[in-house]
C-alpha positions in Angstrom: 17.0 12.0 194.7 14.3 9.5 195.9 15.9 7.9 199.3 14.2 4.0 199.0 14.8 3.3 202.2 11.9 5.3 203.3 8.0 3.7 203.1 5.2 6.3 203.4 1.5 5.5 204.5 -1.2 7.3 205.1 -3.8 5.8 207.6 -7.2 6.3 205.5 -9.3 6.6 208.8 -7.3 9.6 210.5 -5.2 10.7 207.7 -1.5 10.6 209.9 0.9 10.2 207.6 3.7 8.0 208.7 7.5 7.1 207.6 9.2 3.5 208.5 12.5 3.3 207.5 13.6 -0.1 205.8 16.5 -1.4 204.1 16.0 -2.8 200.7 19.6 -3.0 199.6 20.2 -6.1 200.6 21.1 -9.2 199.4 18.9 -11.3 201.4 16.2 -8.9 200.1 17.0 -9.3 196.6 16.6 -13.0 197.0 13.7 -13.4 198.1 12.2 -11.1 195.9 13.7 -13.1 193.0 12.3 -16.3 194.6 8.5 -14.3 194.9 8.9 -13.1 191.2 10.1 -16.9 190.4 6.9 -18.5 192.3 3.9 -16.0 191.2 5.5 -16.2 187.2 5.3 -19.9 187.2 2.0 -19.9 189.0 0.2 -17.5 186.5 1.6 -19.8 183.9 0.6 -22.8 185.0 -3.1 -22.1 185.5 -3.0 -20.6 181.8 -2.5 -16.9 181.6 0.6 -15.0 180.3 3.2 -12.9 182.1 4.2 -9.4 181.0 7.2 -8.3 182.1 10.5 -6.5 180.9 13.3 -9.1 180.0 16.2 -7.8 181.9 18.7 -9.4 179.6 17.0 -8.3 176.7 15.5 -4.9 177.3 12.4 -5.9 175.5 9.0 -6.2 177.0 7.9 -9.8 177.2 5.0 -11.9 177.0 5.3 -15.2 177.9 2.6 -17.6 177.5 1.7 -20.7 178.8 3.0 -22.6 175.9 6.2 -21.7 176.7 6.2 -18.6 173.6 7.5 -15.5 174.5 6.7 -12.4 172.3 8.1 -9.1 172.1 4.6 -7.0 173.2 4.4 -3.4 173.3 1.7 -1.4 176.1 -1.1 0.6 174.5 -2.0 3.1 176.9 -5.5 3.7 177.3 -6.9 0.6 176.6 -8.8 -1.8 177.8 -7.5 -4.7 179.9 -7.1 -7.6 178.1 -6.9 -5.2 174.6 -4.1 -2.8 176.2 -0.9 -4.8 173.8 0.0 -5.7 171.1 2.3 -8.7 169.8 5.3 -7.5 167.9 7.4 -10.4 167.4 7.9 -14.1 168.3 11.0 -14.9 170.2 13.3 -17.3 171.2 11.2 -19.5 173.8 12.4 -18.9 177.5 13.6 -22.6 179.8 10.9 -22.6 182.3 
């Protein structure tokens, strides 16, 4: 089992590898990862380009655009960025 408390770097110039143990599991952790998540999604919608991500609620992967759509997208692996989905469905439109 991975243990996530554990980040690994390697330093590029010398090539030590080193552990730092950190705790992740908390609370005030998951907060202000929520708030990051909150503040880069509204920011890459506000200057006009759409947000992939896996609706936790939902299961399905999302794309929400600027417009306030959201469409069920599936990846295409391989492609091109920018070509690498396609739309499936329109969905119910998320409150910003």
């Amino acid at each position: 089992m991975l243990d996530l408390s554990w980040v690994w770097s390697t330093d590029v110039w010398s090539g030590v590898t080193w552990g730092m143990r950190v705790n992740v599991a908390t609370e005030e952790f998951d907060q202000k990862a929520e708030a990051a998540w909150s503040t880069a999604r509204q920011e890459a919608l506000a200057n006009g380009f759409p947000v992939f991500y896996r609706d936790t609620a939902t299961g399905l992967q999302t794309m929400e655009q600027p417009d306030g759509r959201c469409l069920e997208s599936a990846r295409i692996a391989g492609a091109p960025a920018g070509r690498n989905y396609k739309v499936l469905r329109e969905m119910a439109s998320k409150a910003a």
